[in-house]
N, C-alpha and C positions, 0 to 999 in steps of 0.2 A: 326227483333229484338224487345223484349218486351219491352213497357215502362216502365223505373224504378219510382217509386213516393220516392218522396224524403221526411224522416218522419223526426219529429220533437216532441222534448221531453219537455218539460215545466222544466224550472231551477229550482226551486224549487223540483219537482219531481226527477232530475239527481242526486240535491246534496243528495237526500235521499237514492239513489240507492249507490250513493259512499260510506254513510257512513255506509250502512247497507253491503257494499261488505268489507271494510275495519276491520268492528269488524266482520263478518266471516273470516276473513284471517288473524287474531290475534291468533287463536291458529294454526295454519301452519305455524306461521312465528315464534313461542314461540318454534314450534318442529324444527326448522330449526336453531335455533340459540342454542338448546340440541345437536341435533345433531354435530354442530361444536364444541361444547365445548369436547364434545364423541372425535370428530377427534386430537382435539390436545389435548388429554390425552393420545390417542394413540402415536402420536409423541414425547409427554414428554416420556412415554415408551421406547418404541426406542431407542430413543438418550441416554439413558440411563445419567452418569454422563459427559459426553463430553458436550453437549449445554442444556444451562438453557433457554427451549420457556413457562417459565411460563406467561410472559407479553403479550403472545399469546389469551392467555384467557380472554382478556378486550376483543377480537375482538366479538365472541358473546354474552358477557355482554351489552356492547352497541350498537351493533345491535338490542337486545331483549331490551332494556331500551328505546330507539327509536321509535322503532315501534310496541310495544304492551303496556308498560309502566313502573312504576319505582316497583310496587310491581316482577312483571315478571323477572325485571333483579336481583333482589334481591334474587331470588331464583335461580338463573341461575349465581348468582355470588356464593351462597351455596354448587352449583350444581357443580359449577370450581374447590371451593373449596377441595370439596368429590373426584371429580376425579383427581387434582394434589396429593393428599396426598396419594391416593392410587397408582397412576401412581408411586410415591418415592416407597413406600409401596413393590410394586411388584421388583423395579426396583433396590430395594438394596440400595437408597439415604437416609434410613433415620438415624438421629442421636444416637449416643448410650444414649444421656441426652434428655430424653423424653421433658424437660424443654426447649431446645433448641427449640427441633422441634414446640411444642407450641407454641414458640414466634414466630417461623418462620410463620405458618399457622396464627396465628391470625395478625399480619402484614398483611400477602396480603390479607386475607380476611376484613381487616379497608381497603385496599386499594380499593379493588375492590366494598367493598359499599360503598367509598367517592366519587369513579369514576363514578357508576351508580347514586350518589343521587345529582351531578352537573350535569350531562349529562343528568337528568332528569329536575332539576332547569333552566337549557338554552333551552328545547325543549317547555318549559314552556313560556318561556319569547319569542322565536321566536313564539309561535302560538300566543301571544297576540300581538307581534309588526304585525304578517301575518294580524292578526282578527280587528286591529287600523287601517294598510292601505285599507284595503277591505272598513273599514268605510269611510272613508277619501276617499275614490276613490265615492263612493256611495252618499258621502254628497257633494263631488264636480260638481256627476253629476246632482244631487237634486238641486240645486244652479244654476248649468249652465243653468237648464231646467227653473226654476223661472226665470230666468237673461233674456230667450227667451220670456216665457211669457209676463214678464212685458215689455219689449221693443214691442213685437207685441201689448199688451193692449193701449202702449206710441202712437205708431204709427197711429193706430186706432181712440183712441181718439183725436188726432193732426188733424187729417182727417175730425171727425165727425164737429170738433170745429171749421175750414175752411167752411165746408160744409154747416154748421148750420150759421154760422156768413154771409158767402156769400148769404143764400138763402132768411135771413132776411132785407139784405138793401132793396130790392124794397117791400118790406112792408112800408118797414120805410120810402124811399124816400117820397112814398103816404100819409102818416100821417106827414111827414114833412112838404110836397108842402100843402098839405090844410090845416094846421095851418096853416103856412105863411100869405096865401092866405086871411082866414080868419080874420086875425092880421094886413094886409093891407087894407082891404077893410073896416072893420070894428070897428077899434080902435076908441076909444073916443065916439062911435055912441050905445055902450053896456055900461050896467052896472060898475062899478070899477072891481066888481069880476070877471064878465065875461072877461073883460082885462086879470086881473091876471091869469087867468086860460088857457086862451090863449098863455098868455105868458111862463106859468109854460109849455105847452105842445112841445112850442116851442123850452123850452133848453133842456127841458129830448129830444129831439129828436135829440139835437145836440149832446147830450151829448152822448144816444147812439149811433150814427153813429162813431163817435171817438173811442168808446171803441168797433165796430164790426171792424174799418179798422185795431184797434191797434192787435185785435185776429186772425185775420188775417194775419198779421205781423209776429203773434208769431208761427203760424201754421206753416208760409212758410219758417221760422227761422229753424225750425227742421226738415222739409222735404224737401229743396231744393238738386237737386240732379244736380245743375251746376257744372262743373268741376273747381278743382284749377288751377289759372294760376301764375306767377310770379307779382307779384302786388307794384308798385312802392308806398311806404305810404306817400312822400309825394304828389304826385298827387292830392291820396286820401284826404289831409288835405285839397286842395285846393277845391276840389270840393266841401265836407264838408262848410267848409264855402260860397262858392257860396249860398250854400242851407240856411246857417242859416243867411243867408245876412241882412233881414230885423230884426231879434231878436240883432243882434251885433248892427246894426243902432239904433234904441230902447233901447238899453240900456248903449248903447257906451261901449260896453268890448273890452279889447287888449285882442288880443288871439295872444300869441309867439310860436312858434316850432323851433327842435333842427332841423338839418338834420337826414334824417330818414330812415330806411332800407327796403328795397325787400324783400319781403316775398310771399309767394306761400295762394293762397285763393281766393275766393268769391269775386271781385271787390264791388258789387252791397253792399254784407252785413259789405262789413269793413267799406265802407261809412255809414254805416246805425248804422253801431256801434260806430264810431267814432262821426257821429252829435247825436248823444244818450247823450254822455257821454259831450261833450262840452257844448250837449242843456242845460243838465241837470245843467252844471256848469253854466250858464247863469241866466235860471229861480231862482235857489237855492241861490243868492244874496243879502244882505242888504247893499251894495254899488256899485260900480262899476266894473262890474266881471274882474278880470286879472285872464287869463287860461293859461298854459305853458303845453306843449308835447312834451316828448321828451322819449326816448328809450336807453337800454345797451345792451348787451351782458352778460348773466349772467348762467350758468351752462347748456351751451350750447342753447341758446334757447333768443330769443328775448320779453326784458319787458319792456313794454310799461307803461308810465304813465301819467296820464289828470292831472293836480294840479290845483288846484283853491284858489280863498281867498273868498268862498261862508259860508253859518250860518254854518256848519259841522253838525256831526252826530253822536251820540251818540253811544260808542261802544256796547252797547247792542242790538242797529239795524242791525250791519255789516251783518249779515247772513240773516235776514228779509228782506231788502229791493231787496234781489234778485230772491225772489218769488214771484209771478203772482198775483196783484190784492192788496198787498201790499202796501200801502200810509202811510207814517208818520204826513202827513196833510193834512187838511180839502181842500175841494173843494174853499172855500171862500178863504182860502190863498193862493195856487197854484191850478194851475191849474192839469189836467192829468190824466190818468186814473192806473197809476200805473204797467203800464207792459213794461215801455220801459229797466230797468234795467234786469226784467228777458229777453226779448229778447234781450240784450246783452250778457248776461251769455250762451245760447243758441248758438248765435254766437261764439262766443271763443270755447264754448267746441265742436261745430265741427270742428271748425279747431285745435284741438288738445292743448287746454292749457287752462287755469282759469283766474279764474276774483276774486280778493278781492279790499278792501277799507283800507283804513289807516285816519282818523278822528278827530278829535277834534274840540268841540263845539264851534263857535264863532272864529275858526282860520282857518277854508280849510278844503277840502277834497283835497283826491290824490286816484283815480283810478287806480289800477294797474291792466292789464292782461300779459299772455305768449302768446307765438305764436312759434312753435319748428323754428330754425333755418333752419334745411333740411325741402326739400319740403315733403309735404305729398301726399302719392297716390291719385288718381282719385276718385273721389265718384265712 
């Protein structure tokens, strides 16, 4: 048996075969819809004065208004007209008051061009509602395709930013250990400058090791692909503070919590999110931090919030402090490298909910995020 090869037409090319089969097939369908009107002239014939099928003759008016267009039925509504009046004509119907029958023909002929010039005004308005979802189907998938791209470019980049971050510590460790080294051995025995300059290498080196563990962080933030388990949050609080054990000692903050809900996630990152947000409320204080957490039940879905009595923040920041590399103050005042907020934000939105702030200058912050109530599928 032969092999068939299976061909293929290029879309563009099809649609032009269609339209160019379709205005060939405009005048056979313009005689096709003559023709009907022909057939039931002959039936008005016939029937003679026993059955009135003038209302017969909209059938190829709008047939022919349809599918070839609205000058075609217009002349095919003329065309109805010419053959009812002579179908009467032959068939012995018409009136002895020639004024009558006038009125009569010019009525159904208003009728039969108000019928073809609506039936042309709707075929009108369905090929542009057709020609607006084509768009809408076309811009959806424009969209979807961008939506893929930029998530592969996200993902990519997440990767390179891991990759790059992790291959530059053992540089750094080596520029770290021999400043140190240097700074040890030979402090006080150099110049002032030489000091200072020693010492300057020393913090830029601390400085970036923090800001490569922190992009690292951030990387693993959005490409962790551990599964959700059922995750008890108060646990989490506890451990949470285990971790922030020495900054609470340091600054003597009361940290209170409500009783707290099970939720389906990432053990490792809700701790990570949680001493984010309390860290933050700790550092961010010009007194003695008091921090409360606690949680509701709110339009299906559990919200969470950190409250503090720390300096607040200005609602002009709320959206800013949730992006990478973002600091509202200087190095000399706090500390940070400014990405622990957006790897919080990271956090959340994998597990399916948001992160916003509620503020005011000089009276608290309140962190709130969501977490859906039902468990979420498996990465």
């Amino acid at each position: 048996m032969g092999r068939i090869n299976r061909i293929t037409i290029d879309p563009k090319l099809a649609k032009h075969l269609s339209m160019d089969l379709s205005t060939q097939s405009k005048p056979l369908l313009f005689a096709v819809g003559i023709a009907i009107s022909l057939l039931v002239g002959v039936i008005d014939y016939l029937t003679g004065y026993q059955i009135s099928v003038s209302v017969f003759y909209l059938g190829p008016i709008c047939f022919v208004t349809w599918f070839v267009g609205k000058n075609a039925g217009t002349l095919v509504s003329l065309l109805s007209i010419f053959i009812s009046t002579l179908s009467d004509y032959l068939s012995g119907k018409m009136f002895e008051e020639h004024f009558i029958e006038l009125w009569n023909i010019s009525l159904l002929l208003c009728f039969f061009l108000i019928v073809s010039l609506l039936l042309s005004k709707l075929k009108c308005e369905f090929e542009k509602r057709a020609e607006l979802i084509r768009e809408l189907k076309h811009a959806r998938g424009e969209l979807e395709r961008k939506q893929d791209e930029l998530s592969r470019s996200n993902t990519e980049l997440e990767q390179f930013a891991y990759v790059a971050a992790h291959d530059l510590r053992a540089p750094l460790r080596i520029v770290s250990g021999f400043a140190a080294r240097l700074q040890k051995l030979y402090q006080g025995q150099l110049p002032i400058e030489a000091d200072q300059y020693i010492s300057h290498i020393v913090e830029g080196a601390q400085r970036m090791q923090h800001l490569i563990d922190d992009l690292i962080e951030y990387a693993r933030a959005g490409t962790s692909k551990k599964s959700f388990v059922p995750v008890d949050c108060n646990i989490i609080i506890e451990k949470t503070l285990d971790n922030l054990a020495f900054e609470i000692t340091e600054s003597g903050a009361v940290i209170t919590a409500d009783s707290l809900p099970t939720v389906a996630g990432d053990i490792t990152q809700l701790i990570q999110l949680f001493q984010n947000l309390v860290g933050n409320a700790i550092k961010y204080s010009s007194n003695k931090p008091r921090i409360h957490i606690y949680a509701e039940q709110k339009n299906g879905e559990w919200l969470f919030r950190v409250s503090d009595n720390g300096i607040g923040i200005d609602p002009s920041h709320f959206e800013r402090i949730f992006e990478i590399f973002q600091r509202l103050h200087t190095r000399d005042e706090y500390s940070g490298t400014g990405i622990g907020l957006a790897i919080c934000k990271k956090i959340v939105e994998r597990h399916g909910g948001r992160i916003w702030l509620e503020s005011e200058i000089g009276k608290g912050s309140t962190f709130l995020f969501s977490l859906p109530k039902e468990p979420l599928p498996v990465d």
